[in-house]
C-alpha positions in Angstrom: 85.3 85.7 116.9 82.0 83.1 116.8 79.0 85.1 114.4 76.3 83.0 116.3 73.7 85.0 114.3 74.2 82.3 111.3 74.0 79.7 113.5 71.0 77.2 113.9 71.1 75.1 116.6 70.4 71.2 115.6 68.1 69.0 118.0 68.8 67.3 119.5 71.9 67.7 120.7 73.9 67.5 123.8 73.0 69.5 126.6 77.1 71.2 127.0 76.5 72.4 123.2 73.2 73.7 124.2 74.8 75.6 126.8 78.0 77.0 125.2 75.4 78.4 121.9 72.5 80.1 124.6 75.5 81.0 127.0 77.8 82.5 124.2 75.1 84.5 122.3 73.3 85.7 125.3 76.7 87.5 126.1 77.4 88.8 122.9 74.2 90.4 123.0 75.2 92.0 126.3 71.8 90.3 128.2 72.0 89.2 131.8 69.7 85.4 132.3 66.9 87.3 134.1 66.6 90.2 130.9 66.3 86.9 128.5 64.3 84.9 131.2 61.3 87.8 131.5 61.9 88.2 127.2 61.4 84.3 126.5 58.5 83.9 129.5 61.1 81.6 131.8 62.6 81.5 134.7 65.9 82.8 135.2 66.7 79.4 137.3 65.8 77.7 134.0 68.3 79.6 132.2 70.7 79.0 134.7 69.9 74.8 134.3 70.2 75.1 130.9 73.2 77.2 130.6 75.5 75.1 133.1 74.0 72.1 131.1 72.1 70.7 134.1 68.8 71.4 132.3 66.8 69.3 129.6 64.4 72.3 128.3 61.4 70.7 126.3 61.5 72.2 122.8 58.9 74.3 123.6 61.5 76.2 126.5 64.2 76.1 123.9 62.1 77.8 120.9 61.2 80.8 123.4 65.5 81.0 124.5 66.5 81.0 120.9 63.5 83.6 119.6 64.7 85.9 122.0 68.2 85.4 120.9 68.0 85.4 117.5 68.7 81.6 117.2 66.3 78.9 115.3 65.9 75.1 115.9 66.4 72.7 113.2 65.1 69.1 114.2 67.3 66.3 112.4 64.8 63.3 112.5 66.4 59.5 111.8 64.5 57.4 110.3 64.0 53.8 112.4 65.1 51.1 111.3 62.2 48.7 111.0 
């Protein structure tokens, strides 16, 4: 069994990760896309996107999916070489 509620999803990251972690703890939750769509202020069709990893949510869009699921975002910044 995955415990997703530890979890902290790392940005950025690919967009099939993305999906498996919104797709996997939306279900363990027991919450249909439109019930998280209406909680996070989305579209269901946005859920959809993003779970079948044909979205690119802004990190604006993913901070309201993961507050409603109970999931943070960490940003891993690189520095540039100069």
């Amino acid at each position: 069994m995955v415990y997703l509620d530890i979890i902290s999803i790392i940005y950025p990251m690919n967009k099939e990760e993305i999906a498996h972690y919104i797709t996997t703890r939306r279900q363990l939750l027991a919450l249909n896309q439109e019930d998280v769509a209406a909680m996070a202020g989305i579209t269901a069709k946005t859920i959809y996107m993003i779970e079948s990893g044909k979205g690119n949510p802004s990190l604006e869009t993913l901070q309201k999916l993961l507050t409603v699921l109970g999931l943070t975002i960490q940003l891993k910044i690189k520095s540039i070489p100069e």
